[in-house]
C-alpha positions as semicolon CSV with decimal commas, in nm:
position;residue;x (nm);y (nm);z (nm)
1;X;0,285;-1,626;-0,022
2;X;0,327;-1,917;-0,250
3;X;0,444;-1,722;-0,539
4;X;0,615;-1,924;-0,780
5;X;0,936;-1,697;-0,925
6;X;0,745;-1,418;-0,927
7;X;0,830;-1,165;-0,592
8;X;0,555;-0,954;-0,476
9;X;0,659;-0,615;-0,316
10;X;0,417;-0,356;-0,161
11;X;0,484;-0,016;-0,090
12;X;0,258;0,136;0,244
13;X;0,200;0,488;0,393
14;X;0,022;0,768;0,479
15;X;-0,075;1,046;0,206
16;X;0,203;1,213;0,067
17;X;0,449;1,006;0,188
18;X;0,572;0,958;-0,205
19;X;0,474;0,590;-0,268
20;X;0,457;0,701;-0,642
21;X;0,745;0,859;-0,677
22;X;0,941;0,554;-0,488
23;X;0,786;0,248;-0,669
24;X;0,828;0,478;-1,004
25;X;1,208;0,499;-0,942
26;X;1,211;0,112;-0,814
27;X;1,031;-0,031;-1,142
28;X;1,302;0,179;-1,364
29;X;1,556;0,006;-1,186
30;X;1,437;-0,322;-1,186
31;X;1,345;-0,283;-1,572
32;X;1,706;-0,143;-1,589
33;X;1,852;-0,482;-1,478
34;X;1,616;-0,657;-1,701
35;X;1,326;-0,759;-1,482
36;X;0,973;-0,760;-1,571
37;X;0,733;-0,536;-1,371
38;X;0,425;-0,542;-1,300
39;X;0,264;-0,215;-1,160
40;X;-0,059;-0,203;-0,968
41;X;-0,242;-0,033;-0,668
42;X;-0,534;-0,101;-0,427
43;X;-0,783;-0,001;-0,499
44;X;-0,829;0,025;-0,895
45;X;-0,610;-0,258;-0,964
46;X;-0,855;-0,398;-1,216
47;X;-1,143;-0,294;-1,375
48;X;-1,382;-0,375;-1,131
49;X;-1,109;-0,251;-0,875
50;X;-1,123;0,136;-1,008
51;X;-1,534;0,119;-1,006
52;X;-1,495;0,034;-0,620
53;X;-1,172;0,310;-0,610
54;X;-1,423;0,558;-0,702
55;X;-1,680;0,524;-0,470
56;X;-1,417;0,470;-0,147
57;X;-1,237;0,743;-0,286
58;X;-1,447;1,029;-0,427
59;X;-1,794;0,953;-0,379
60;X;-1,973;1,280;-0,185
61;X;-2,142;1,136;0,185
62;X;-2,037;0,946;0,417
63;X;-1,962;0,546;0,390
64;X;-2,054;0,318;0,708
65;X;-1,660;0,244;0,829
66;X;-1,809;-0,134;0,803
67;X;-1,918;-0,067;0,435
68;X;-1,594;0,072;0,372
69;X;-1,409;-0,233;0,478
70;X;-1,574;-0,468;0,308
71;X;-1,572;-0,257;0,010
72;X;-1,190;-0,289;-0,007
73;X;-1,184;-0,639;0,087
74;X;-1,418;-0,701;-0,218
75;X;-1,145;-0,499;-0,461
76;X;-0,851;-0,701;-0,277
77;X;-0,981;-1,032;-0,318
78;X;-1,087;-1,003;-0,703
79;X;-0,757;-0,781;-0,762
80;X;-0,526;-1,088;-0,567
81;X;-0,675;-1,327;-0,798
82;X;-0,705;-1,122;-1,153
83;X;-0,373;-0,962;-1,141
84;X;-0,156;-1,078;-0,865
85;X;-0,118;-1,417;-0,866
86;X;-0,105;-1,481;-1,234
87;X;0,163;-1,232;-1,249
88;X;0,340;-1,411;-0,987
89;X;0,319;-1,745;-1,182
90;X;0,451;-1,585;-1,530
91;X;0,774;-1,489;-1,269
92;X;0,689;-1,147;-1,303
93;X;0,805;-0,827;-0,999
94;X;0,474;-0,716;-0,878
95;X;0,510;-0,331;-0,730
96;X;0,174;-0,274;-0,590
97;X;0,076;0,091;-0,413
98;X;-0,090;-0,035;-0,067
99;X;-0,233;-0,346;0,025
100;X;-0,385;-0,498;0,321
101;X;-0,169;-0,308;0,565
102;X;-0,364;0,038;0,443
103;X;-0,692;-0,166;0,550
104;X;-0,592;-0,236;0,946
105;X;-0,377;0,119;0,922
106;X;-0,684;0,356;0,763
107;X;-1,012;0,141;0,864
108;X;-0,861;-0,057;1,144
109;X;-0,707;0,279;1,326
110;X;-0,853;0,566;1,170
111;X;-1,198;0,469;1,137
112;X;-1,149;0,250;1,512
113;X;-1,268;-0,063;1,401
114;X;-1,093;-0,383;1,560
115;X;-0,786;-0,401;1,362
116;X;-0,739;-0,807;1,429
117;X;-1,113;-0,830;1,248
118;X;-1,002;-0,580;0,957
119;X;-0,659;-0,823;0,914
120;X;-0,868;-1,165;0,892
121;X;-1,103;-1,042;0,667
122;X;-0,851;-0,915;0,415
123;X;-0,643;-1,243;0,441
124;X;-0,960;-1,424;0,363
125;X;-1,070;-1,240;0,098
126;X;-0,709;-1,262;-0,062
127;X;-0,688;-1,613;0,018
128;X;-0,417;-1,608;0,302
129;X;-0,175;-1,416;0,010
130;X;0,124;-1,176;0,190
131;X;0,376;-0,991;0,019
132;X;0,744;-1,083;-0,019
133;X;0,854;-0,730;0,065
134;X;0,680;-0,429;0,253
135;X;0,776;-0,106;0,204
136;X;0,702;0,088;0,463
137;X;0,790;0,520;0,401
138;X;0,730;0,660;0,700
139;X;0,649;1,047;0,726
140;X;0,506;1,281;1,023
141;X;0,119;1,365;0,914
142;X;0,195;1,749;0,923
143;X;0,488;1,708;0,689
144;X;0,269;1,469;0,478
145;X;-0,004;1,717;0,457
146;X;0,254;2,038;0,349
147;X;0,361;1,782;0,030
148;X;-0,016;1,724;-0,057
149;X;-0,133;2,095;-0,062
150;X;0,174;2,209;-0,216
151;X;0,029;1,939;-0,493
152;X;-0,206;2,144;-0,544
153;X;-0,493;1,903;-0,620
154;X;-0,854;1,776;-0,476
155;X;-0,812;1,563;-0,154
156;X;-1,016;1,258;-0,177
157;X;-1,204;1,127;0,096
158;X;-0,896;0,965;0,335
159;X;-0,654;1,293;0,258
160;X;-0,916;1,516;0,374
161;X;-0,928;1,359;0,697
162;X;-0,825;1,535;1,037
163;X;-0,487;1,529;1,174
164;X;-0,570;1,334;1,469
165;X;-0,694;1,051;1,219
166;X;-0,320;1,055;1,037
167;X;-0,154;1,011;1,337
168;X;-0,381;0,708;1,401
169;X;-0,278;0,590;1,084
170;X;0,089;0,613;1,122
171;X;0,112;0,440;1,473
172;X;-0,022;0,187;1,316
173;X;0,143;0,116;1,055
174;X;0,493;0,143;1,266
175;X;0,297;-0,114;1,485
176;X;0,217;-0,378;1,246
177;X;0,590;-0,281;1,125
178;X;0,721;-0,370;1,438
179;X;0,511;-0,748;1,458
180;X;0,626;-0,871;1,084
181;X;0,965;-0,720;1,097
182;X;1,100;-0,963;0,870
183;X;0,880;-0,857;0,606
184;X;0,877;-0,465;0,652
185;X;1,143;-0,274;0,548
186;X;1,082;0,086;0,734
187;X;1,223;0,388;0,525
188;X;1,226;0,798;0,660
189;X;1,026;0,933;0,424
190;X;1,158;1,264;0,504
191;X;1,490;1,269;0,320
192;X;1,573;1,326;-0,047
193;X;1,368;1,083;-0,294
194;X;1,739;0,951;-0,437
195;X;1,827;0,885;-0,091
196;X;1,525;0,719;-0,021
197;X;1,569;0,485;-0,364
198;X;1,914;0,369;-0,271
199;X;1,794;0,248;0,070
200;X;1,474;0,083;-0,070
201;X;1,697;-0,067;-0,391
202;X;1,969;-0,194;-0,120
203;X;1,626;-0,413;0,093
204;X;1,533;-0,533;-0,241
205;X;1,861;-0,622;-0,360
206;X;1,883;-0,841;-0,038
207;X;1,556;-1,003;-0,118
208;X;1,644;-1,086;-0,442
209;X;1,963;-1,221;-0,439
């Protein structure tokens, strides 16, 4: 990614795996050491991102997997260009919750579509852009799913999926881990959030130094 100062750092996972909670702790600290941070998500990213969020997300029926993808492809390549790059040129920290990974991971594997297809047709629509940084918090699907109903909240569309689906999901992402491992950095999700900060803040550190 031709990113100018600016370092772009995305945080992956299944459901539940506490993306939030880690890029949350990771933006006070960077603030803390007087960065600027930029905080943003796929979907919703942008106005027209959280239109498309909302019907990929929570509208009732089913979407074609196809329709899906291209869906998210549409919200990645106007979110890339609205609030990603020209962050990245002001020399800005860009924390963004999921990115193209999600797309081969949750339409690529758990919808089984060709993964390779889902890949090129998010790097085209984002213009070849890759994070700096991947963060990848890595959780079993059952332990995932006892975080997310102890929530106590609505599952949207992708949550409410069957187990057999999340495990599709994680494979994959420890696959496309395991190809780019010099931009993942893979995390257990499974131990205490402060423990899970200092090992992210520690990858980062590295990265920015």
């Amino acid at each position: 990614m031709t990113s100018g100062h600016g370092v772009w750092i995305t945080f992956e996972g299944g459901d539940g795996s506490g993306k939030t909670t880690q890029s949350n702790l990771l933006a006070e600290w960077l603030e803390g050491a007087g960065r600027t941070v930029v905080r943003t998500r796929e979907p919703g990213g942008s106005e027209v991102g959280q239109l498309i969020r909302d019907i990929v997300l929570h509208h009732r029926g089913d979407i074609a997997p196809r329709a899906e993808a291209l869906l998210y492809a549409a919200d990645r390549a106007h979110h890339v260009a609205t609030v990603v790059r020209p962050a990245l040129a002001r020399g800005h920290i860009v924390l963004q919750d999921r990115y193209l990974d999600s797309s081969v991971a949750y339409q690529g594997a758990g919808r089984v579509l060709d993964a390779a297809e889902i890949r090129d047709l998010s790097l085209w629509a984002a213009e070849g852009a890759l994070p700096d940084l991947t963060i990848l918090l890595d959780l079993e699907p059952a332990a995932a799913r006892a975080r997310l109903d102890s929530a106590d909240k609505p599952f949207d569309r992708l949550e409410a999926e069957k187990a057999e689906f999340h495990e599709r999901v994680r494979d994959a992402f420890l696959g496309l881990a395991e190809e780019e491992e010099d931009r993942f950095l893979v995390v257990d999700a499974s131990s205490a959030p402060e423990i899970i900060a200092e090992r992210i803040r520690a990858g980062v550190d590295a990265l920015l130094d």
